[in-house]
DOVO-100785 format. One line per 3 residues: number of its first residue (from 1); their letters; for each residue x negated, y, z negated of C-alpha. Coordinates in steps of 0.25 Angstrom, whole numbers, plus 5000, padded with zeros to 4 digits. Example, Ala and Ser with C-alpha at 12.3 -4.5 7.8 and 13.67 -1.06 7.14 Angstrom:
2
1) AS) 4951,4982,4969 | 4945,4996,4971
END
This chain:
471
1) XXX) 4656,5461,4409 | 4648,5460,4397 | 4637,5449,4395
4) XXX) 4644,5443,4385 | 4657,5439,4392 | 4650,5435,4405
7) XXX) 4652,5420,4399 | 4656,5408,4407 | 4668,5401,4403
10) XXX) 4663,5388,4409 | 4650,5380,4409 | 4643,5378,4423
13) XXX) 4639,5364,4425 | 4639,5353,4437 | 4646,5340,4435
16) XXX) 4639,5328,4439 | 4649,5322,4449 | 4641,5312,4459
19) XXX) 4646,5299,4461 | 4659,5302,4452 | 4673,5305,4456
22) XXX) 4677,5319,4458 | 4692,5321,4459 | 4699,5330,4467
25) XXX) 4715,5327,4466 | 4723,5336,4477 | 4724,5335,4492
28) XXX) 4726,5349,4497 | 4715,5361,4499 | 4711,5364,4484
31) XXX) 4708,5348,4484 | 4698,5349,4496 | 4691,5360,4492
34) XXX) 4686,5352,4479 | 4683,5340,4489 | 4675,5348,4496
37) XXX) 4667,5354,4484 | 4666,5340,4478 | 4661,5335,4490
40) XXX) 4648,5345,4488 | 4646,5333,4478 | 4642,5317,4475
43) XXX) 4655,5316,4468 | 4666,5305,4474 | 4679,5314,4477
46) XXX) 4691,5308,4474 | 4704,5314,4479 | 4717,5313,4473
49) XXX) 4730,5317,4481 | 4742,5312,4490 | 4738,5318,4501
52) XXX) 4727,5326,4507 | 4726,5339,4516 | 4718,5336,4527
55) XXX) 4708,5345,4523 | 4708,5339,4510 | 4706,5326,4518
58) XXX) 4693,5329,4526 | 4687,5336,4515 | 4689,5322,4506
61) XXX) 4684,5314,4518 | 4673,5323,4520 | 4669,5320,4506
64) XXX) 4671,5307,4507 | 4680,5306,4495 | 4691,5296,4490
67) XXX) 4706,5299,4491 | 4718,5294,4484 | 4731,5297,4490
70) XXX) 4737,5299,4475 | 4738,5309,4463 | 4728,5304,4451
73) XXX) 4732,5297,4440 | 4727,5294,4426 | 4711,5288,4428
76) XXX) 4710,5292,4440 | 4699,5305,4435 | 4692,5294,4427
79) XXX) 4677,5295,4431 | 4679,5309,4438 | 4669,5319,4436
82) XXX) 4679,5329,4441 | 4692,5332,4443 | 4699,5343,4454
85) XXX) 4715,5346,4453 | 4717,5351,4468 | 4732,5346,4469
88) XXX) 4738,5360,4470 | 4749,5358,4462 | 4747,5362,4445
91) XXX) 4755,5351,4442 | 4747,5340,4449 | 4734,5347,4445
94) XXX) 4736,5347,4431 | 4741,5334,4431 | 4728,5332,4438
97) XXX) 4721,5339,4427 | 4727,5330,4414 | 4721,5316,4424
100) XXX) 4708,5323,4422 | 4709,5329,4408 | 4714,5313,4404
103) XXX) 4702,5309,4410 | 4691,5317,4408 | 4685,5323,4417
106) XXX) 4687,5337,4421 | 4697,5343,4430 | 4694,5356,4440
109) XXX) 4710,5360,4444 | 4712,5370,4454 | 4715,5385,4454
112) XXX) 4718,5382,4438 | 4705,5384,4432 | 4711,5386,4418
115) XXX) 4716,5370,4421 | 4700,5368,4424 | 4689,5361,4418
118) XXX) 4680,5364,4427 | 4679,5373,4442 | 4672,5372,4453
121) XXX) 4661,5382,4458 | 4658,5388,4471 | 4647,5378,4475
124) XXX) 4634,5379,4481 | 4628,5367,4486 | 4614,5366,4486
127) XXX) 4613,5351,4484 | 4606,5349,4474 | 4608,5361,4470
130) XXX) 4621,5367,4468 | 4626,5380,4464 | 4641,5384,4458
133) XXX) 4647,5397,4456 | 4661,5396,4448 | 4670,5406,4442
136) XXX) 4677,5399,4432 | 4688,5396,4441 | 4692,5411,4441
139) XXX) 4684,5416,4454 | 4681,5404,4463 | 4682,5415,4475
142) XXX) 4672,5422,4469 | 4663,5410,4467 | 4664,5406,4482
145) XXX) 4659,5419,4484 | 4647,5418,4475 | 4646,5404,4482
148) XXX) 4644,5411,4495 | 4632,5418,4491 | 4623,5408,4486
151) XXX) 4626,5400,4497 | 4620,5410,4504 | 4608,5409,4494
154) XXX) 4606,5395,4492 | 4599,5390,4506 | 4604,5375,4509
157) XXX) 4589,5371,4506 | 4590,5374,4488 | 4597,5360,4491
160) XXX) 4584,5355,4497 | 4575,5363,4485 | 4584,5357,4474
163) XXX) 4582,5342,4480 | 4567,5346,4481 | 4566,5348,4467
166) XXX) 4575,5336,4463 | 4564,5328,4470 | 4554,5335,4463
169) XXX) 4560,5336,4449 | 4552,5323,4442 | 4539,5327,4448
172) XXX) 4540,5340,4444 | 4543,5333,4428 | 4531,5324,4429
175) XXX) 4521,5335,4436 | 4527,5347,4427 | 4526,5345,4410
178) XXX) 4534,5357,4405 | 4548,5362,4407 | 4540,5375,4410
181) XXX) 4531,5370,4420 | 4544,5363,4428 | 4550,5374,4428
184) XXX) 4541,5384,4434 | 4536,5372,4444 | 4554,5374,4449
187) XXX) 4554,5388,4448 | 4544,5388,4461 | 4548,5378,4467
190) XXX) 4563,5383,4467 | 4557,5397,4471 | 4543,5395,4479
193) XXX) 4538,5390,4491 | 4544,5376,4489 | 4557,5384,4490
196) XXX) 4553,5391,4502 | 4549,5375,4508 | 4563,5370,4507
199) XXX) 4570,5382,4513 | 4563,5381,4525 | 4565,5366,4527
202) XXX) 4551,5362,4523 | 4553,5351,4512 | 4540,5344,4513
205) XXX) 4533,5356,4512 | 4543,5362,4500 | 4539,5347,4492
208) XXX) 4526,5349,4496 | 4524,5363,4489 | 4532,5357,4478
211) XXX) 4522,5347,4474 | 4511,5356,4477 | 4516,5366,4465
214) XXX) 4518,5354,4456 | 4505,5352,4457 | 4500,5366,4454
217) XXX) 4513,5371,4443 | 4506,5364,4430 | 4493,5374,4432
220) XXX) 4503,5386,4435 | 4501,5397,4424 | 4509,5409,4420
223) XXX) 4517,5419,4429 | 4523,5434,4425 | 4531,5441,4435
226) XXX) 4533,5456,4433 | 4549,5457,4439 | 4557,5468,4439
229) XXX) 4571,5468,4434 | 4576,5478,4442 | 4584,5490,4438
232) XXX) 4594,5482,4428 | 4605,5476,4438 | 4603,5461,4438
235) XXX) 4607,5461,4453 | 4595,5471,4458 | 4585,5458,4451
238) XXX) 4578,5452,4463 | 4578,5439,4468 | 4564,5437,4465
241) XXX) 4565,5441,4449 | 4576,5431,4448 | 4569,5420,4452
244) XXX) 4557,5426,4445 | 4566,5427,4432 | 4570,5412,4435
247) XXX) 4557,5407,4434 | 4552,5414,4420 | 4549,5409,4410
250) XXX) 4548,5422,4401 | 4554,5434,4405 | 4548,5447,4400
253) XXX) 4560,5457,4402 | 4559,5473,4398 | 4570,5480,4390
256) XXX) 4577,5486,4404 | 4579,5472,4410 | 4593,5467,4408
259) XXX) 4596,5454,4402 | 4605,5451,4415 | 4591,5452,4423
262) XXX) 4583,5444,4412 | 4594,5433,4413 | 4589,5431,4427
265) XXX) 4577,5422,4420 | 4580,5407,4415 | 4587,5405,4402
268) XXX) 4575,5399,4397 | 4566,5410,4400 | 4559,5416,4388
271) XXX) 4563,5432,4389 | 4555,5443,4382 | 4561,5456,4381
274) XXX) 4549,5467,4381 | 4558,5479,4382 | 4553,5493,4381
277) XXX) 4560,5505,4380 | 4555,5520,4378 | 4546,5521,4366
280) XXX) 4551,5505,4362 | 4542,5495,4366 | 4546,5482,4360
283) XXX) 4533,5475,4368 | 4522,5484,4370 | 4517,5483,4387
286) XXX) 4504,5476,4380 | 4514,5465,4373 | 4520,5463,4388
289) XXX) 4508,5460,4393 | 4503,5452,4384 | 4516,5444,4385
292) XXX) 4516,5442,4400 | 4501,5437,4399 | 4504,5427,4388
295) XXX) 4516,5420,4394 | 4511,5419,4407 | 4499,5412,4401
298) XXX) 4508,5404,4395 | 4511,5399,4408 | 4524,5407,4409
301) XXX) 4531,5413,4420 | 4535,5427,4415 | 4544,5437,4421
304) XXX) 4541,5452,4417 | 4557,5457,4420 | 4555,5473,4422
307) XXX) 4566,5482,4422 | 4565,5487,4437 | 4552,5486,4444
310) XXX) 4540,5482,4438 | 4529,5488,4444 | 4539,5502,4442
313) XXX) 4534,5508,4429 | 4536,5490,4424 | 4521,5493,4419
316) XXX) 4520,5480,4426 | 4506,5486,4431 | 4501,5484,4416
319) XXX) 4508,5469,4417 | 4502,5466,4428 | 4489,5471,4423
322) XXX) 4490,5464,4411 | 4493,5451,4420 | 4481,5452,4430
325) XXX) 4471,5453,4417 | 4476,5439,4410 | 4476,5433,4423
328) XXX) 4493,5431,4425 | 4498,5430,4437 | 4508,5439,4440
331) XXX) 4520,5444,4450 | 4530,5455,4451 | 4545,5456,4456
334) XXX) 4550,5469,4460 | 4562,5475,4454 | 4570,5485,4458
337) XXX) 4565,5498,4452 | 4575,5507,4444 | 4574,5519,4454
340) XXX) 4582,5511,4466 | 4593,5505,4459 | 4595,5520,4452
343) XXX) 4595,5525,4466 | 4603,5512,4474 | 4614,5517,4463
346) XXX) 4614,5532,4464 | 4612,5529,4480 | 4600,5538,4479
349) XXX) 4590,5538,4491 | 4577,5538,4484 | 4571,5540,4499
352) XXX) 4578,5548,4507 | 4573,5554,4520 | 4571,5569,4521
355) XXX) 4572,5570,4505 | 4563,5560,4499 | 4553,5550,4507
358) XXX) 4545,5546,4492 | 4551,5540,4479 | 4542,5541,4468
361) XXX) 4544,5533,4455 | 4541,5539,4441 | 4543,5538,4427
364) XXX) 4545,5548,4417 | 4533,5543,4408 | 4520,5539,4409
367) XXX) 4514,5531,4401 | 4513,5539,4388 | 4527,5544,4389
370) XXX) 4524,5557,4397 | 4532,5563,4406 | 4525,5561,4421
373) XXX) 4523,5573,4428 | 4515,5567,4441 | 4528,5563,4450
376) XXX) 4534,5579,4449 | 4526,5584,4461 | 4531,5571,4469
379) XXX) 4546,5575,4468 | 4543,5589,4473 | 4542,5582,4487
382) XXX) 4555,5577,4487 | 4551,5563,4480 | 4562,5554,4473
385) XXX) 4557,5553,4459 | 4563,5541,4452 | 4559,5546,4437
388) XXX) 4560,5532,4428 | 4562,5532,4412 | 4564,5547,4415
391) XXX) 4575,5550,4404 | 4569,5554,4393 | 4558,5564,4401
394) XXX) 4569,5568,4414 | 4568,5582,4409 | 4553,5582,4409
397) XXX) 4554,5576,4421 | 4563,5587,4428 | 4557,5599,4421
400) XXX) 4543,5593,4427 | 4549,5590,4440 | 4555,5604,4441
403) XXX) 4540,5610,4437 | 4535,5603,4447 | 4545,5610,4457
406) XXX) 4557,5601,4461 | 4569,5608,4458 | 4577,5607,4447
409) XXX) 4591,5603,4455 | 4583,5591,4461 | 4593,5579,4460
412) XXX) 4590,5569,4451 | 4598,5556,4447 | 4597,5549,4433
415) XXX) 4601,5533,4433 | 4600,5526,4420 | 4602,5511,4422
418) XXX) 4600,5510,4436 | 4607,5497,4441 | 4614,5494,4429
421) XXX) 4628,5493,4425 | 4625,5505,4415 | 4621,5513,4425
424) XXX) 4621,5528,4424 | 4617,5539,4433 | 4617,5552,4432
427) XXX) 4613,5564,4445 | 4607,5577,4444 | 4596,5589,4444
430) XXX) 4582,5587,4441 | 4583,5598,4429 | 4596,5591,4423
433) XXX) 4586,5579,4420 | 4583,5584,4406 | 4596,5580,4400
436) XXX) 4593,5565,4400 | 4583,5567,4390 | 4592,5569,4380
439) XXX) 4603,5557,4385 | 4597,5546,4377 | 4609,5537,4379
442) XXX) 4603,5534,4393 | 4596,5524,4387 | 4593,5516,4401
445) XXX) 4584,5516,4409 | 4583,5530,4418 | 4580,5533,4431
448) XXX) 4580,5547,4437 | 4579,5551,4452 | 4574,5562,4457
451) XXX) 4575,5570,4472 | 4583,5575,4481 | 4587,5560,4486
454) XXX) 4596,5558,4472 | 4606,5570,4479 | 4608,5560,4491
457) XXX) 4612,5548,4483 | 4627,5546,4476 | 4629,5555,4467
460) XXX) 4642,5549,4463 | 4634,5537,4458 | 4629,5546,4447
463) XXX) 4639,5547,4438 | 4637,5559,4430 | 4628,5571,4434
466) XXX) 4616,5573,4426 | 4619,5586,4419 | 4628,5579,4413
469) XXX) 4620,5572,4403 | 4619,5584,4396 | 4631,5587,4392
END
């Protein structure tokens, strides 16, 4: 589905309900299972119905709610901050809905959600904090899945961090001047050893480090983390560059890192694009540097996003270089390197016993734009050569390689866009490379393999043969 239609045809929010009425009018088992969501609240539950299932029954007890043995009648909703229709009937729920539409207050009406003004999310309790997963009304099976998993994440002790900070949050606001300084000061508490405190039970010493880092935030200068991107699929991101990207406050992203894997930064991030293509540099590698340097001095926390890796031909080596020598501290987050997600697809075995034991990378340039030569005596030993920004200079590369020696009919696979929806990949011979010189609607970015290991992955993944191209 295109970016553009991937809009939300409701507003996410939380209604303040604690000490108010919530109105569930049924008795049956659609009824109870909002008493029992209701109940995850500080709201009053008032039950409207004739009789109740004795599910229904326990569930209210349970609750501690209010029954009244009747249908609802004109002002009965007034002062409600909610209202469920759970009768099972559409006549008696939309009589139900016109009593709460006359008073104002909105009405949730089950298995009708066209009838709704509001639905009700898959919910995650982590008091305080909460998370709800909703679907519009049109997949709640689907949402109690997704429930299921972050229920699985979310360890009953984020409760106990959240409260942590609620206690902590007017001391931080006194201690802390800036919007900036506060929110640096929550990104490591939420993320660092305070977190590591509460999970394992120790809340004395979780407050203690707390207010230690109080202490210590204000002096606290400028970061840059060089993170790696990964190959382009949003999913293949690590854990570790989310939460890096969470806590940026300027994001320094090349021309190769997708917008969906920039996204991951807060909204509020500053992002500059620096992208550079083949003989198109908007920012010179000089700029960059220059760039990181000043806004970590600024006292910024600055994330360096790299398509891939970036300590694989990133020139995070001159970054970092650049970093040490103005006294910048600095970090780096792996990524995964364009060669395995090309090879994951094509189910290519990079290593494969009795074929290859080496893997070398290499790139088709150095760094005045000339074709490297000093790899071609490696893949003569049966070495898997992963050749990046080789399309432009693959026949160079093969006619060196087959100088070298290796044979011309060694296989070789070509995969632009590794990772990516627009993925294409191609299989082959080595002397069959030269024809993607001349395919510059490859405008991705490429990556060939090369070895006898590309004849043991899927070749039914490639979806065209190589010679191809040159038709």
């Amino acid at each position: 589905m295109p970016e553009s239609q991937r809009k939300l045809s409701v507003f996410p929010a939380f209604h303040k309900v604690a000490g108010r009425p919530v109105v569930v009018v049924g008795g049956g088992e659609e009824a109870a299972a909002k008493i029992r969501l209701i109940a995850e609240t500080k709201a009053e539950i008032v039950v409207y119905a004739e009789s109740l299932d004795k599910e229904t029954g326990a569930d209210l007890i349970a609750a501690h709610g209010e029954w009244r043995g009747r249908a609802p009648a004109a002002g009965d909703f007034d002062g409600a901050a909610l209202v469920f229709a759970a009768t099972g009937s559409e006549a008696s729920d939309a009589q139900v809905r016109a009593l709460a539409k006359q008073a104002g207050v909105p009405v949730n009406v089950v298995d009708r959600p066209e009838l709704c003004d509001f639905f009700t999310p898959a919910l995650v309790n982590r008091a305080p904090l909460a998370v709800a997963i909703g679907s519009e009304g049109v997949a709640p099976v689907l949402s109690r899945h997704v429930r299921a998993r972050i229920e699985g994440l979310l360890a009953p002790a984020f409760g106990d961090l959240a409260g942590l900070a609620d206690r902590l949050r007017e001391r931080v606001t006194r201690s802390l001047a800036t919007v900036t300084d506060r929110r640096r000061f929550w990104a490591r508490f939420f993320s660092g050893r305070v977190a590591e405190n509460v999970f394992a039970g120790r809340m004395y010493e979780a407050e203690g480090e707390a207010l230690r880092m109080l202490e210590i935030e204000p002096n606290l200068a400028g970061h840059v983390s060089l993170v790696g991107a990964g190959p382009g699929a949003e999913d293949l991101l690590t854990l570790r560059a989310q939460r890096t990207l969470q806590e940026a406050d300027v994001i320094v992203y090349d021309r190769l890192v997708p917008e969906a894997v920039v996204a991951q930064g807060r909204r509020d991030a500053r992002r500059v694009l620096v992208g550079k293509a083949k003989g198109h540099h908007s920012f010179s590698q000089d700029a960059i540097n220059a760039l990181l340097v000043t806004e970590a001095k600024s006292g910024n926390r600055v994330v360096r996003l790299k398509s891939g890796d970036p300590l694989i031909y990133g020139r995070a080596g001159e970054e970092m270089a650049a970093l040490r020598a103005a006294g910048v501290s600095f970090d780096i987050v792996p990524g995964i390197t364009a060669a395995f997600a090309a090879a994951a697809e094509t189910e290519i075995p990079l290593t494969l016993r009795n074929a290859s034991s080496s893997l070398v990378f290499a790139t088709g340039h150095d760094a005045d734009g000339n074709t490297l030569p000093d790899w071609a005596g490696l893949a003569l030993g049966g070495v898997t050569v992963a050749v990046y920004m080789g399309r432009s200079v693959a026949g160079k590369v093969a006619t060196r390689l087959v100088e070298a020696g290796l044979k011309g009919s060694t296989p070789v696979a070509v995969i632009e866009n590794a990772s990516r929806a627009d993925r294409t990949a191609y299989a082959g011979r080595l002397d069959e490379l030269g024809v993607l010189a001349a395919r510059p609607e490859l405008t991705g970015p490429v990556l060939i393999i090369i070895g006898d290991v590309v004849a043991e992955g899927a070749l039914d993944a490639a979806p065209a043969p190589l010679a191809a191209l040159a038709a």
